[in-house]
C-alpha positions in Angstrom: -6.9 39.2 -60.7 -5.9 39.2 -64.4 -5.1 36.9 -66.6 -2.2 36.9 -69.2 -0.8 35.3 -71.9 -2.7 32.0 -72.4 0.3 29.7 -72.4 0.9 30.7 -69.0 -1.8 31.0 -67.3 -3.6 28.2 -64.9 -6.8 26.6 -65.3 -7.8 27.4 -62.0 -7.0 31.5 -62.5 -9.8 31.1 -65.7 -12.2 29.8 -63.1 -11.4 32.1 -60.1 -11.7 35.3 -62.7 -14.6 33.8 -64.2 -16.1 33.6 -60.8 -15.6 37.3 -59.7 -15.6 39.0 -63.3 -18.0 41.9 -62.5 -15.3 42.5 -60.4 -13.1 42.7 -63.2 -14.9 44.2 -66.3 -18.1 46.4 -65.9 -21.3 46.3 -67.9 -20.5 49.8 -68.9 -17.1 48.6 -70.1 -18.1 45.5 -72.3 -21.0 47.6 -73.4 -18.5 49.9 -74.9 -16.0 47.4 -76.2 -19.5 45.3 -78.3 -20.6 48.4 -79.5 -17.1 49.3 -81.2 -16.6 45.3 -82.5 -20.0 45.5 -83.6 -19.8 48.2 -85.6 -16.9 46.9 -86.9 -18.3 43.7 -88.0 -20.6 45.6 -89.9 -18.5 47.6 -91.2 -16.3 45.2 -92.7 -18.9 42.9 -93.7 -21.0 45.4 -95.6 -21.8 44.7 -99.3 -20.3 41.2 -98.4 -21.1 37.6 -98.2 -20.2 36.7 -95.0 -19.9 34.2 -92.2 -18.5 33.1 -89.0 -16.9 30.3 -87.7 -18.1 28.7 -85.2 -16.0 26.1 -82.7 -18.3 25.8 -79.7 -15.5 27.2 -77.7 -15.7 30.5 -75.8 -14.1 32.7 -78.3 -16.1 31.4 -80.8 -19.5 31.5 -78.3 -18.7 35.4 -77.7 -17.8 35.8 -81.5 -21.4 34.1 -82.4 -23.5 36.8 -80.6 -21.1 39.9 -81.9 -21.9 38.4 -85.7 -26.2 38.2 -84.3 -25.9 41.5 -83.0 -23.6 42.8 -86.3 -27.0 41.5 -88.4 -24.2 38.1 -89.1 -26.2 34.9 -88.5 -24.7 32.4 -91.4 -22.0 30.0 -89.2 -20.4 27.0 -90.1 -18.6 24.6 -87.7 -16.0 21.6 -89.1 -16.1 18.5 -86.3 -14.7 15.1 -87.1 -15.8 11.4 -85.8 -13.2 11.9 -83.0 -15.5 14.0 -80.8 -16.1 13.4 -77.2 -19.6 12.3 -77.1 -20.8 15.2 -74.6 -19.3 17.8 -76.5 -20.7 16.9 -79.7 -24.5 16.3 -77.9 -23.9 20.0 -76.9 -23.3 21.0 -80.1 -26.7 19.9 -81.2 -28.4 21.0 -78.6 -26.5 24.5 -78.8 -25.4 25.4 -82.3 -26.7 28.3 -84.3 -30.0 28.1 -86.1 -28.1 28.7 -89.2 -24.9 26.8 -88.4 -23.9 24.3 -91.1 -21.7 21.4 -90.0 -19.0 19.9 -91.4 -17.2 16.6 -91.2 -14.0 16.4 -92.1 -14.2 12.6 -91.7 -11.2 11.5 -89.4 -12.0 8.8 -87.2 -10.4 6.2 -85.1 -8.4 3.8 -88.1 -7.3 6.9 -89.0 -5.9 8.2 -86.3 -4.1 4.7 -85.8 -2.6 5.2 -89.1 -1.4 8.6 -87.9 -0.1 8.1 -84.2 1.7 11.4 -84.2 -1.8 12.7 -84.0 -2.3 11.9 -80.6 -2.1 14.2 -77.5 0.3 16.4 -78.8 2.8 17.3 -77.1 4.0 20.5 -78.7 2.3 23.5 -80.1 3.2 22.8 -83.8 1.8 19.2 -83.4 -1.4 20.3 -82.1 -1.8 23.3 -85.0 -1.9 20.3 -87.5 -5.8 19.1 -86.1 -7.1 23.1 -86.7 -5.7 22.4 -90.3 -7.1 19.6 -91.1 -10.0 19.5 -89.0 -10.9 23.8 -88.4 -9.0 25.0 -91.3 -10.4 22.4 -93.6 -14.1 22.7 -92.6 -13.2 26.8 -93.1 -12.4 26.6 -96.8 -14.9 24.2 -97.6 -17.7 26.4 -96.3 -16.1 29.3 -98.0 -16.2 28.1 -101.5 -19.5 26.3 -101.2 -21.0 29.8 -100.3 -18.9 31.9 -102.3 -18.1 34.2 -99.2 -16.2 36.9 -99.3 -14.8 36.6 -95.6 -14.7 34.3 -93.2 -15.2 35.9 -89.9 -12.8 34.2 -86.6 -12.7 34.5 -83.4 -8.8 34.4 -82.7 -7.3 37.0 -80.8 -3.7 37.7 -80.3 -3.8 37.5 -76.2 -3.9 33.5 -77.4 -0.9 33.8 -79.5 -3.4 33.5 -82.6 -2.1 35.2 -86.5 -4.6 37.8 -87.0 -3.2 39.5 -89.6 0.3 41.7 -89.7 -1.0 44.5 -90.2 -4.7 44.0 -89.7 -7.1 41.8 -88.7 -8.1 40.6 -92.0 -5.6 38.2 -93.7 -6.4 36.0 -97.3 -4.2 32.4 -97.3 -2.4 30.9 -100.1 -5.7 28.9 -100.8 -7.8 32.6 -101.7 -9.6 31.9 -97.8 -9.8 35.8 -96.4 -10.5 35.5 -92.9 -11.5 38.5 -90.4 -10.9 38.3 -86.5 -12.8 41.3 -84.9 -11.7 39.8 -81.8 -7.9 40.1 -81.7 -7.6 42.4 -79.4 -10.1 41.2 -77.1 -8.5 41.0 -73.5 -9.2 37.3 -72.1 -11.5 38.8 -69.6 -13.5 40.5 -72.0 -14.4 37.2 -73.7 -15.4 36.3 -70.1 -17.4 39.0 -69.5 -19.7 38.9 -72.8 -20.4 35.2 -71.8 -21.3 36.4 -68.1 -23.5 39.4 -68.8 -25.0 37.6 -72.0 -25.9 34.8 -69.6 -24.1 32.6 -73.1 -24.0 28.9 -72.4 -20.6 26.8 -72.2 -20.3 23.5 -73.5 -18.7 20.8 -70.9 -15.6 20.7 -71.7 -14.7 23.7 -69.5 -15.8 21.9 -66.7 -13.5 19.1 -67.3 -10.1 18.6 -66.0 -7.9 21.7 -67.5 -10.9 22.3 -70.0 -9.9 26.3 -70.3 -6.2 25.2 -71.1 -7.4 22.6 -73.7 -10.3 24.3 -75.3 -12.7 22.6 -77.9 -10.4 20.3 -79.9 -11.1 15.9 -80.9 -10.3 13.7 -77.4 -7.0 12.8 -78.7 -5.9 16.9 -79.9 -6.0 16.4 -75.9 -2.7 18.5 -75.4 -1.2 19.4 -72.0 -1.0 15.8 -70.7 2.6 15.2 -70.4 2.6 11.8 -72.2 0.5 9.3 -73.8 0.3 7.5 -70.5 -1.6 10.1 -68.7 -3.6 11.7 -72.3 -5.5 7.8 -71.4 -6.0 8.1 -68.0 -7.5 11.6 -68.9 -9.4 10.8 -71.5 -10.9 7.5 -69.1 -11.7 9.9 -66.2 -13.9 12.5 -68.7 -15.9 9.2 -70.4 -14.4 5.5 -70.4 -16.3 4.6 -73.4 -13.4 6.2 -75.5 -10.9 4.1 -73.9 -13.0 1.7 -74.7 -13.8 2.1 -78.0 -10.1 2.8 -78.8 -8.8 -0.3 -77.2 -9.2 -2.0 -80.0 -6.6 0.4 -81.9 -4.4 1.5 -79.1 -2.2 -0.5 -76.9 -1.9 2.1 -74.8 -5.8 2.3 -74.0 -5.5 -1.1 -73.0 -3.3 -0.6 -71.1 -5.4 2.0 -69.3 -8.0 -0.2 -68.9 -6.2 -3.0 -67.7 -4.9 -0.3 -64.7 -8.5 0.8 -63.9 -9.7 -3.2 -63.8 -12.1 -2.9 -67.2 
């Protein structure tokens, strides 16, 4: 089994080819495919200040041990107060040695100021939290170093810009950022984390966690309505719905259905 573009693909076929990927991609075969991005990295990255960004998601997990084995070790990751609890305990317990994080502040009164924020329901809605959380964190880190790249791990099998003609790219805000990834088959990404024996964080093991990725509770996209983002949100950890009760008639609501 293979897996296609991301949009279309089931969270239950990332788990069935996770399951059986020797089956899929050989030692041998990844082996090859590292040796060519890592000598790419370092190509690219030589006589340069350098980073990478890292999400705690499994593009980014894969991407982290590429820059280690590329001689890349500086990280940065940008997070806001709007983190499920778990994830961000696995952050702590998991992140780079030299991973610098960055809070980009948003919390719950402001995400009651900006209600359009929550569970997305569309992809352009949900590519305004990378910008102000991701993309944010990104250029902060960049200028506070004085890198010369940024290094990503998007990859165009997600429907990620890379790059036209490329895989290096520089912004309107002077940000050059470098995806040795791009085109990384999903079930390469896979593969590394399986033969590298890489640690995920929980949130794949949640309720369509390889359809949602790493992302705030309420970037929580693929729930169909607000309605059912809350009862989501209540099955992975009620203290959210708790906590946002207070903001959100629609948490109470949730909790009022669950008898809290």
């Amino acid at each position: 089994m293979k897996l296609g573009r991301k949009q279309s693909i089931k969270n239950d076929a990332w788990i069935e080819v996770m399951a059986h990927i020797e089956e899929t991609v050989s030692r041998k075969d990844l082996d090859a495919m590292v040796e060519r991005t890592v000598a790419d990295i370092r190509e690219k990255t030589a006589g340069k200040t350098a980073a990478y960004a890292w999400s705690a998601g499994k593009d980014s997990i894969a991407l982290g041990k590429l820059c280690e084995l590329a001689g890349v070790t500086a990280c940065m990751i940008g997070v806001c107060n709007l983190e499920y609890p778990a994830f961000a305990a696995w952050i702590d317990a998991n992140k780079p040695e030299e991973c610098e994080v960055i809070n980009t502040g948003q919390d719950m009164a402001w995400l009651a100021k900006h209600p359009e924020m929550l569970f997305p329901q569309d992809s352009k809605a949900a590519a305004r939290w990378f910008s102000i959380v991701q993309h944010r964190a990104q250029m902060q880190h960049f200028r506070a170093h004085g890198l010369d790249l940024i290094i990503l791990g998007r990859r165009r099998a997600d429907g990620n810009f890379v790059g036209r003609k490329t895989n290096i790219y520089t912004d309107g805000k002077g940000v050059t950022r470098f995806s040795p990834l791009a085109d990384w088959p999903h079930e390469y990404i896979l593969a590394l984390i399986h033969y590298y024996n890489l640690p995920l964080p929980p949130i794949y093991s949640w309720p369509n966690g390889y359809l949602c990725g790493t992302h705030p509770w309420p970037a929580r996209q693929w729930t169909g309505s607000e309605e059912n983002g809350w009862r989501e949100i209540f099955a992975i950890d009620k203290s959210i719905v708790i906590a946002a009760a207070e903001y959100f008639p629609g948490a109470r609501a949730c909790l009022e259905v669950a008898g809290e």
